[in-house]
Structure formats: structure tokens, C-alpha cells
C-alpha positions, -999 to 999 in steps of 0.1 A, spaced: 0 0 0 30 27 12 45 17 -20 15 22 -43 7 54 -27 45 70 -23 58 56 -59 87 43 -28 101 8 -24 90 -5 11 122 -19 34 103 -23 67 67 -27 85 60 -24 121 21 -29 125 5 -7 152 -30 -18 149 -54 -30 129 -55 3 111 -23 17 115 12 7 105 49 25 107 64 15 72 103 27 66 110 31 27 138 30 8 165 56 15 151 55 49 123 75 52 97 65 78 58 70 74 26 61 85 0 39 69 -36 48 80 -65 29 70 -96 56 74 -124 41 94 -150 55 63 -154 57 28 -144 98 32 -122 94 61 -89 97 42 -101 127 20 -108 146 50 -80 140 67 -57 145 41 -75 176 27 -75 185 67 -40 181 75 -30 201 40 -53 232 47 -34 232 87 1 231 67 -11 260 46 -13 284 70 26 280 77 15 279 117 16 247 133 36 216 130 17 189 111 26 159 91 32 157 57 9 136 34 24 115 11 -5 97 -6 -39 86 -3 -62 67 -19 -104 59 -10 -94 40 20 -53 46 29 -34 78 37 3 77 39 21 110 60 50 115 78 57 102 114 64 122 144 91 111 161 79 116 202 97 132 227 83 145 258 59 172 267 77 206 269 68 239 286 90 261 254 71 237 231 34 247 247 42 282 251 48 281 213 20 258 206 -3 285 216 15 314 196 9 288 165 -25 282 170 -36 316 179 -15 322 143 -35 291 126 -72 307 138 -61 340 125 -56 326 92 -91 323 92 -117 300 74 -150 309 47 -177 306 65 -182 287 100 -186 248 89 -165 258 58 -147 221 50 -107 221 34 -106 223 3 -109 191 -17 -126 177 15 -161 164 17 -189 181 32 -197 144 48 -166 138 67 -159 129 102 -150 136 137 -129 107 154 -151 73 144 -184 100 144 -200 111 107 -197 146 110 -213 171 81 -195 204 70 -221 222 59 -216 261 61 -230 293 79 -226 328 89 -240 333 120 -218 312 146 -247 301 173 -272 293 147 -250 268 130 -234 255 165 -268 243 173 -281 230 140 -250 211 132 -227 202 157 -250 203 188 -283 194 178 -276 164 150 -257 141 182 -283 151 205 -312 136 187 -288 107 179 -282 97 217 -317 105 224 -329 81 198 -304 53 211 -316 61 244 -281 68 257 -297 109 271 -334 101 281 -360 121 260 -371 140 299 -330 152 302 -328 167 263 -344 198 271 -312 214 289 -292 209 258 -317 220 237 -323 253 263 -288 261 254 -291 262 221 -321 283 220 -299 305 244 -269 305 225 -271 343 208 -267 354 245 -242 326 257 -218 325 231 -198 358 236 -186 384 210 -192 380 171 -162 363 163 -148 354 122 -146 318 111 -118 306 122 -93 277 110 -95 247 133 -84 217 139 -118 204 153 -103 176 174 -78 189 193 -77 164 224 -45 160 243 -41 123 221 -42 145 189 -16 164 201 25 144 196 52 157 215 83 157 189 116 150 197 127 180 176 111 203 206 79 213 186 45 203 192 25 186 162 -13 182 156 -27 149 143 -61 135 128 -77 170 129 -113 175 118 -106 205 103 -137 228 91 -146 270 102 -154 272 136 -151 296 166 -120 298 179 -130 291 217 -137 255 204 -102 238 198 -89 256 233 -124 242 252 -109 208 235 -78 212 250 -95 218 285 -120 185 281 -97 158 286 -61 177 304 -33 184 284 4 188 298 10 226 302 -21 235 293 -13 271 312 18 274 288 -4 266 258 -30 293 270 -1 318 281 9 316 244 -25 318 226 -32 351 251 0 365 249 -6 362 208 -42 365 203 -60 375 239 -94 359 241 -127 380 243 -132 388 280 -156 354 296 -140 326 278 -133 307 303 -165 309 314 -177 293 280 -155 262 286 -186 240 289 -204 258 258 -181 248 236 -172 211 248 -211 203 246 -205 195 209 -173 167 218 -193 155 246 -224 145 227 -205 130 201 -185 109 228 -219 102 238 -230 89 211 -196 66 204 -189 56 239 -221 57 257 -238 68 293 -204 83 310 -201 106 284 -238 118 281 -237 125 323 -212 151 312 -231 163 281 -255 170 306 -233 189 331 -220 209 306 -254 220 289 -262 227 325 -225 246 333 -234 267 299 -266 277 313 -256 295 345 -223 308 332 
């Protein structure tokens, strides 16, 4: 497959997974082997990881090839977590929402408007006003979905849906599209030994910049203060944000819900609930 894709003799394979392979090709380059988990998967990631690298911000890998199913890029080689490396991690992403995006929900170009989020379908389909399309596609869609799996109880979806009729007044300052990464969880995020930070499997679309940083915040990242000191000291954030924490992760929550199951809809829940009193 790394062959096909890269034109490049293979020499080595180290399988990680099922889905995931280290493959060293001749003259001694080492890459990864992805196989996406649907029939769009490696489009949008590709087409995801391309649009991050066009900004010139923050570290990403290269993509070598892809095909329907497979996507060959670069690999990271991992070091440990790094306060110089976080403080500059939030300069570049400050820098990579700045470069900014067409419209909120706009997808990379060449990637699909169906594309995903993790193993979640998730639809880039575009808007102007930023707490209209929040609700109508990245917080209403999983809702209905866990509802109608029965993993949030039709009597709890009112609080969700309460902040999305609310969200006008909850979400802050008008803010432009920005250009994110859409996933940004601490396991998206590789440590390199070369003393940068680089961003993987990113669900890139137009989105409010709060979003990725709320991300960040959901599931702990090491120096998550440096990061933050960075972004601020680049970019400041509109006075509240942190208050809007919860707002923002209601989106990754319910689609954890729907993947994952009860845990993950308790604190769907919470947060709809943190969102409301501020």
C-alpha cells in the first residue's frame, strides 16, 4: 500500500494496529500507513491536514498519498511534553485561527462536506452566524442521535436544547470563522523529539476559535497554562472565555456520547447545564 501510494520501495513494517502501520521506505524515510475508518475518512484527513500546513503555523505531518481507503504521512518522532514547546503551541495556534476559514462549517478544500469527527459522521455544511450553525449542526444532530439510542433520556434533552435556543446570549462576542483543527484532544496532540508540538487526525472545518482551546481543557493536556499563556499573549481571548469552557465542549461530549455511551452523556448534561448558569 505505502508503496503504491508513495511511488517508494518499502524496506520495513511495524504494524501498530489494525489500522495503522509504521512502514520505513527505501533511502530510509519513515511514514505512516492509515487505514480511514469510512469511505471519506482519508479525504478529510488529508485535505485537513493540507489546509493546517497551509497556514505555515503549526507543525503537522506531511501527506504522502492517499487513496479511497489509505493515507500515507510523515511520522512524528515523540519526545516529551515541553513547557517552550506549549508556550509556542499557543502562539501557532492563535497564528492558525487568525488565518481564518469561509464561512463557520466551511470544510478544506478538496474535503467532503460528509466527513468525520474521530469514528463519528460529521457534516461540514456552512454558515454565517456562529450560534445558529453550532446548534443546528454540531450540537443538535448528536443530540437527537443519543436520544434516539436512548443513551440521554427524552425527559433530560431539554437542557441541551435550552442552550441552544440561548446560545445568541451565551456564546460571547461575534467572532470570524476561524481555522481549526476540530479535534484537538490532548491524544491528537505528539510531543516531537525535535522540541515542537505537532497536531494529528484533525477534523478540520470553520469554527469559533474558543472550540479547539475548550478541547484542550476536556480531557487535560500537559502545560495546558503554557499553551494558554501563548494563545493570550498572541491572540488575547474575548473577556468570559473561560467561562464558555462548557459551551463549547457540549459539541465533543455528545458526540462521545454517542460513540462511547452513558459516562459521556452525564457530562453532556453537566455541561449544557455549566453553559446555562455561566
Amino acid at each position: 500500500m505505502a508503496a503504491r501510494l508513495t511511488g517508494c520501495a518499502v524496506t520495513g513494517e511495524r504494524r501498530l494496529s489494525s489500522t495503522l502501520a509504521e512502514v520505513t521506505l527505501d533511502g530510509g524515510r519513515v511514514v505512516m500507513v492509515k487505514r480511514g475508518d469510512g469511505e471519506r475518512a482519508a479525504q478529510a484527513e488529508a485535505a485537513g491536514l493540507r489546509w493546517l500546513a497551509e497556514a505555515g503555523t503549526v507543525h503537522v505531518p506531511a501527506v504522502h498519498g492517499r487513496d479511497a481507503r489509505w493515507l500515507v504521512t510523515d511520522r512524528v518522532a515523540t519526545g516529551r511534553p515541553d513547557a517552550g514547546a506549549a508556550q509556542r503551541l499557543g502562539r501557532e495556534l492563535a497564528a492558525l485561527h487568525a488565518s481564518g476559514a469561509g464561512a463557520f462549517g466551511a470544510p478544506p478544500p478538496g474535503g467532503p462536506e460528509e466527513a468525520y469527527i474521530g469514528l463519528a459522521p460529521m457534516r461540514n455544511v456552512t454558515g454565517d452566524d456562529w450560534p445558529r450553525w453550532y446548534a443546528e449542526h454540531r450540537v443538535l444532530p448528536y443530540l437527537r442521535s443519543a436520544v434516539d439510542e436512548g443513551t440521554i433520556r427524552g425527559a433530560e434533552a431539554p437542557v441541551v436544547e435550552r442552550v441552544c435556543e440561548r446560545l445568541p446570549e451565551l456564546a460571547g462576542p461575534a467572532e470570524p470563522p476561524a481555522r481549526l483543527h476540530g479535534d484537538l484532544w490532548n491524544g491528537n496532540v505528539l510531543w516531537g523529539a525535535d522540541g515542537h508540538a505537532w497536531l494529528i487526525d484533525p477534523a478540520a472545518h470553520g469554527g469559533h476559535r474558543e472550540t479547539d482551546l475548550a478541547m484542550l481543557h476536556l480531557f487535560g493536556c500537559p502545560h495546558l497554562d503554557r499553551i494558554l499563556d501563548g494563545y493570550q499573549d498572541a491572540a488575547p481571548l474575548a473577556a468570559g472565555w473561560a467561562d464558555r469552557i462548557a459551551l463549547h465542549q457540549l459539541f465533543p461530549l455528545l458526540v462521545h456520547a454517542v460513540l462511547f455511551g452513558r459516562g459521556y452523556a452525564e457530562q453532556a448534561l453537566a455541561a449544557a447545564g455549566s453553559a446555562l448558569t455561566g
